[in-house]
N, C-alpha and C positions, 0 to 999 in steps of 0.2 A: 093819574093818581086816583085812587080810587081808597077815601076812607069807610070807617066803620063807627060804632059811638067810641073807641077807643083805643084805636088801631087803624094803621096807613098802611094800603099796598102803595109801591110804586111799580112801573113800568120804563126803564129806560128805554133809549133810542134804538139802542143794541138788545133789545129782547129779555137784559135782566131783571128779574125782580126782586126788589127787597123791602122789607117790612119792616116797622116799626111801633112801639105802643104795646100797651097793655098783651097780655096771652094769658090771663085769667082762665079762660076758656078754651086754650088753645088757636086761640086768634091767629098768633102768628106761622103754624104750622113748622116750627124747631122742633118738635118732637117732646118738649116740655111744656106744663103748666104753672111750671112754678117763675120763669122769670122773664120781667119785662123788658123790653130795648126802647132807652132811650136814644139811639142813632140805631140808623137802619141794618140791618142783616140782609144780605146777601141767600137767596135759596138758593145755593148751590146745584140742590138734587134736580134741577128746572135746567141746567145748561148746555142738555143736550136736546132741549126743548125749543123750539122757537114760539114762546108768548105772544101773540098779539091784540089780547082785552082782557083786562081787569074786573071786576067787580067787585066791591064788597057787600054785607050786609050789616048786621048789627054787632053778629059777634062772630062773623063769618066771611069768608073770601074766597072768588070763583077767580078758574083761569080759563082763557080761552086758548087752543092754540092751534098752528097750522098741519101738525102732525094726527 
């Protein structure tokens, strides 16, 4: 898990990541600025990705992965 001042990535077991909180800024990377998730989303576009580190920053989120 890796938050932000108002936004959560997470990382599951299985390499998915979903996000949660504020996208004021596009925090959350949906493609929109206009709406926030209060339960997490699912990045889909990441699933043929295998994730293995997170980061966030303020109003921003890194992904590492093994590809």
């Amino acid at each position: 898990m890796a938050a932000g001042v108002k936004h959560t990535v997470l990382l599951t077991l299985q390499g998915k990541v979903l996000v949660t909180g504020s996208n004021q800024n596009g925090e959350l990377g949906v493609g929109e600025t206009t709406q926030d998730s209060n339960t997490p989303i699912a990045l889909n576009e990441l699933s043929f990705t295998n994730v293995i580190d997170i980061r966030a920053g303020s109003f921003s989120a890194a992904l590492s992965s093994e590809n």
